[in-house]
C-alpha positions, -999 to 999 in steps of 0.1 A, spaced: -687 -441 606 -679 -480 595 -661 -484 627 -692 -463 644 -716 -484 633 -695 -517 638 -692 -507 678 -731 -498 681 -736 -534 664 -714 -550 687 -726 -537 719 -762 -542 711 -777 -507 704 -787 -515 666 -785 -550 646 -768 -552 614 -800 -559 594 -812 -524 604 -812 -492 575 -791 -476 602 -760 -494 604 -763 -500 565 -765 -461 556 -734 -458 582 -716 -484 564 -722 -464 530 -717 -429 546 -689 -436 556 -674 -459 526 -682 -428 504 -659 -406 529 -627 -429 527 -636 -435 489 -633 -401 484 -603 -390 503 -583 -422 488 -593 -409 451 -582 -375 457 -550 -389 464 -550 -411 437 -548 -446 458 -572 -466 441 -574 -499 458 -591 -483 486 -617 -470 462 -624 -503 451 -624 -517 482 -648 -492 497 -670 -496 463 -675 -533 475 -684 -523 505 -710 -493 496 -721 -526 475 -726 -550 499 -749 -519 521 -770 -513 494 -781 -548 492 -786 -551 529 -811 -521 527 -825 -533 494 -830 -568 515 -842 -554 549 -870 -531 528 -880 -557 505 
């Protein structure tokens, strides 16, 4: 979904201040942060908390 939403940003079809590509981002953030804690690699989890982060200010910022 991350890589989903980075290709529909890239060729136009929705901007990267939209809800959209930010609940993508977090959709699929939560996926990889799940698989990579079920296998006990935590630096992915982290990484992919930043990143569910940094979406959740973007929507917080485009609905404010």
């Amino acid at each position: 979904m991350i890589v989903g939403a980075y290709a529909l940003n890239t060729f136009g079809v929705i901007e990267s201040q939209s809800i959209i590509y930010a609940v993508l981002n977090i959709v699929g953030s939560i996926g990889i942060a799940l698989d990579a804690w079920f296998v006990k690699n935590y630096q992915p989890v982290v990484l992919n908390g930043i990143w569910m982060i940094i979406a959740i200010v973007n929507i917080i910022r485009v609905v404010i």
